[in-house]
C-alpha positions in Angstrom: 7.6 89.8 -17.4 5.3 92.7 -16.9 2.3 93.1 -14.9 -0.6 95.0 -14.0 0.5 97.4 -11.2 -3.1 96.0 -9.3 -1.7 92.4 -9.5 0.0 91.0 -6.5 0.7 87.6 -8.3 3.7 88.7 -10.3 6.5 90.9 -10.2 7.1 93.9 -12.6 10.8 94.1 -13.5 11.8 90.5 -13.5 12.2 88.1 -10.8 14.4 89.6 -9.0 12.5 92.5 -8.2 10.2 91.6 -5.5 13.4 89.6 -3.7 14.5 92.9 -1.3 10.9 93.3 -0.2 10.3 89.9 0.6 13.2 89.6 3.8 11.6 92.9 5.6 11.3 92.1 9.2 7.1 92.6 8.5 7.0 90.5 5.8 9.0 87.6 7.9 6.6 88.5 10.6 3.6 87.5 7.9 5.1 84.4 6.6 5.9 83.1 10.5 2.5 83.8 11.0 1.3 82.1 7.9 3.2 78.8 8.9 1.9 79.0 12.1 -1.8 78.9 10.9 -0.8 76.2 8.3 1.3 74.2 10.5 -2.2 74.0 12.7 -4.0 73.0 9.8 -1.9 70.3 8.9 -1.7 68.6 12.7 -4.9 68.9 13.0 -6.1 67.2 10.1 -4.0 64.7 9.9 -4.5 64.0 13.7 -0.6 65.0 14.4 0.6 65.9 18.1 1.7 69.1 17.3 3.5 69.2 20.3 5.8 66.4 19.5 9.2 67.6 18.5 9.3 65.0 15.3 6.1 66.0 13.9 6.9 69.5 14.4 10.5 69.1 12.3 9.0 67.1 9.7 6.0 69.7 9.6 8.1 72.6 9.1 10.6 71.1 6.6 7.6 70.1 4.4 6.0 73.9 4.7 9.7 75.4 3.8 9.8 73.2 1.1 6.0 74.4 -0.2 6.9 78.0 0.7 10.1 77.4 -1.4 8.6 75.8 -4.5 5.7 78.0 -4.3 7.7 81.4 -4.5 9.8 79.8 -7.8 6.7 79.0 -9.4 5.6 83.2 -8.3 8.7 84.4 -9.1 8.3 82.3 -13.0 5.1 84.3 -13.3 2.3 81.7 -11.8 2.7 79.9 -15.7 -0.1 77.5 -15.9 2.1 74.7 -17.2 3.6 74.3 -13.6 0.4 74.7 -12.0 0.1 70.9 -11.7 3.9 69.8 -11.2 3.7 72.0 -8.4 0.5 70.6 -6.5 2.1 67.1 -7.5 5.2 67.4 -5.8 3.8 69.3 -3.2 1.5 65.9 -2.0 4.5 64.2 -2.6 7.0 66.1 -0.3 3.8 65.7 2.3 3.5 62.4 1.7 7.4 62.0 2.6 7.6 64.0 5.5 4.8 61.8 6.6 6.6 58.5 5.8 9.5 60.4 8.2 7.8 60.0 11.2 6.9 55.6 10.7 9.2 53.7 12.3 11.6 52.7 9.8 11.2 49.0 8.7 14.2 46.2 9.8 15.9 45.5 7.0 
């Protein structure tokens, strides 16, 4: 899997490659920040208290899991084919963390 040394989407030497950069305390610093802004986003248009411990646990778990999936899919090389698959299960984790915070239903 090679790249062009001006594109940030992929790495060079396999996937592997990019893993030691990606734990450096600045880059941590840039995805906490990242989540931070997105985490906002997502209260606030979905009319969440984002003060409220649940929403705020259900919020993070569903960004880890997008930040997850998202750097697989970077690490396969962005391939087209699980372009959709990932924007797909993406709503669908959402949609679960979502379901998290109804009351659950008497059985």
């Amino acid at each position: 899997m090679s790249t062009s040394a001006s594109s940030p989407r992929a790495p060079t030497a396999g996937p592997r490659s990019c893993a030691p950069r990606l734990r450096t305390a600045e880059a941590l610093a840039e995805r906490d920040r990242g989540r931070a802004v997105f985490h906002e986003r997502v209260t606030t248009r979905l009319g969440l208290d984002a003060g409220d411990p649940a929403v705020r646990l259900v919020v993070d778990g569903y960004l880890a899991y997008v930040d997850n999936a998202c750097l697989r899919w970077w690490e396969a090389g962005c391939p087209e084919e699980l372009r959709s698959p990932l924007v797909e299960s993406a709503v669908g984790a959402l949609t679960g963390a979502l379901a998290a915070l109804s009351p659950v239903p008497e059985p």
